[in-house]
N, C-alpha and C positions, 0 to 999 in steps of 0.2 A: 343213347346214341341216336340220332336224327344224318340223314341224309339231303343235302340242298343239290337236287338236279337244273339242270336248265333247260327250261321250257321244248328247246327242239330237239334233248336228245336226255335218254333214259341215265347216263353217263353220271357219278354221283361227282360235281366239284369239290365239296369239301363234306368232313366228318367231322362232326362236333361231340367232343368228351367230357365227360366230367371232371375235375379239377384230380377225382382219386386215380383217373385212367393212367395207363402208363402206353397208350400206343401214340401214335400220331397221332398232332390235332386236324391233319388234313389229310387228303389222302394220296399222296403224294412223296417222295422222297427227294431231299437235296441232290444234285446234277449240276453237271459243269455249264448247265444251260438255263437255270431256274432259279438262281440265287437272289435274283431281287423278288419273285414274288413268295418264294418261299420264306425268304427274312420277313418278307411283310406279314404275310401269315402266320409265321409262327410270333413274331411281334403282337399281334390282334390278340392270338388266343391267351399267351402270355398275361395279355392284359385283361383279358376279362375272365381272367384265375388270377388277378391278383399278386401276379408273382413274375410282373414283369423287370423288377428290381434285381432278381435272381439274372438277369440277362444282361440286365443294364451295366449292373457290379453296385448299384445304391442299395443292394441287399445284401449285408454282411456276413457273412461265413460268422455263428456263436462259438466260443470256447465251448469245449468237448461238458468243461463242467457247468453249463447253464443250465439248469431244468429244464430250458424249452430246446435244445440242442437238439434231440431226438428228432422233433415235430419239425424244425428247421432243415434237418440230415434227410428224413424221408420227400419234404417238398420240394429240396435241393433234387434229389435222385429222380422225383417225378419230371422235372424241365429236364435236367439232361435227358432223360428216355424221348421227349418230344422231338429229340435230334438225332435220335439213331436210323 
């Protein structure tokens, strides 16, 4: 986990996790006031875990009986946590 501050104040903007985290990728929660830069945000991180298809819907839900279903189930459950 790394912390990006801005120069004139100690204040962390954003929090960066690893693709296994299940907290927020920022640190920050959605509000009736913060919805475009929070989509964009969570949009970025999305992307640079590779799982921004899970968002898009270009990333299909697998039948229960694929062999990779599991690995699909638990990366699915990771993006939704980025939204709680």
């Amino acid at each position: 986990m790394s912390d990006v501050t801005d120069s004139s104040s100690s204040t962390p903007i954003v929090t960066v996790h690893t693709e296994s985290s299940t907290n927020q990728p920022m640190g920050f929660k959605l509000n009736g006031s913060n919805y475009e830069i929070w989509a964009s945000m969570i949009g970025l991180h999305a992307t640079t875990q590779g799982k921004l298809g899970y968002l898009t819907g270009d990333t299909d839900a697998l039948d229960s009986k694929d062999p990779k279903f599991v690995k699909w189930k638990i990366a699915d459950a990771v993006v939704k946590s980025w939204m709680l």
